[in-house]
N, C-alpha and C positions, 0 to 999 in steps of 0.2 A: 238513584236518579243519576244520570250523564246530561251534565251541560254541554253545551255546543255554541261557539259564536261562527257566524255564518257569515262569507264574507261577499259582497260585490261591488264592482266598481260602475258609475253610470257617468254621462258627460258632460251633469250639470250638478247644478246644487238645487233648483228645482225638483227634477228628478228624480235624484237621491231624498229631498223633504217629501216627496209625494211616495215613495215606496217605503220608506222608514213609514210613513204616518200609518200606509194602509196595512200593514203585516204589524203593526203595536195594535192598530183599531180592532181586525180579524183575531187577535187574541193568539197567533201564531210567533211572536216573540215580545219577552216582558220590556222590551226595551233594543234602541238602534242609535249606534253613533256614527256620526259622520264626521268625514274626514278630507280635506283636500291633499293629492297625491299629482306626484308627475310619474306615468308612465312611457316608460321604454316599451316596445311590442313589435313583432315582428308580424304582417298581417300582409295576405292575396301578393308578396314579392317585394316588400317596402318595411323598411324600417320608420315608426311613426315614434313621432314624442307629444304626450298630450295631457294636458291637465284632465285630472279624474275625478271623482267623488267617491272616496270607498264608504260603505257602511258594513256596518259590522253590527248584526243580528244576536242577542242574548236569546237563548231560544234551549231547547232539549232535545237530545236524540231522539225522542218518539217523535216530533214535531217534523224532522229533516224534509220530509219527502213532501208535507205540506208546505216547507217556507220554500223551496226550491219550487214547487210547482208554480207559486206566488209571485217570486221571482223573476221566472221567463215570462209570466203570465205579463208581467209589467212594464219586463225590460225591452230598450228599440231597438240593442246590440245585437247583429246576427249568431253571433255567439258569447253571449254573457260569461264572465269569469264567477263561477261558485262554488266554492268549499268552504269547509269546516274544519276548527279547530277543538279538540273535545279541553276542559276545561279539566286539569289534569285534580286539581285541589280549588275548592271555594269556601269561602264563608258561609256556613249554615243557614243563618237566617234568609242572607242573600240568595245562596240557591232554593231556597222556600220558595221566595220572590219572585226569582225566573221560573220557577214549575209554575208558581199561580197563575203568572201573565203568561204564561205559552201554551195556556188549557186547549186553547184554538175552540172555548166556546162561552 
């Protein structure tokens, strides 16, 4: 099994609570934390500085391509930031736990 936590950043904490809920509900990750971030960003000829909300997706490599579709599907950023970090070592039981909640059924 390969874990994966999945990362994106949105512009509220609304948001962030509405797409965390819906991809834990859809069964496409066993769990989402969120987080408040200041980003730096260089965007359209402007350098921005703006408070974020990142979550960070517990999920599995079979799961990628459906929390990503989830993802855009939800986000209002014209270009949403999303990648994955693979979980290089886990606690067993734990990674039980994220394959269960990431059946995606």
């Amino acid at each position: 099994m390969s874990l994966l936590v999945v990362f994106t950043t949105v512009a509220s904490r609304d948001e962030a609570r509405r797409m965390a809920r819906a991809l834990v509900e859809r069964r496409l990750a066993a769990c989402a934390e969120i987080s408040e971030v200041e980003s730096f960003y260089a965007w359209k000829g402007a350098v921005h500085d703006e408070a974020e909300w990142r979550i960070a997706f517990k999920t599995t490599a079979a799961q990628y391509a459906a929390v990503e579709a989830a993802i855009r599907e939800l986000h209002r950023y014209e270009l949403p930031a999303i990648h994955a970090e693979a979980a290089v070592r886990a606690f067993a039981p734990y990674a039980a736990w994220v394959e269960q909640g990431s059946s995606g059924s």
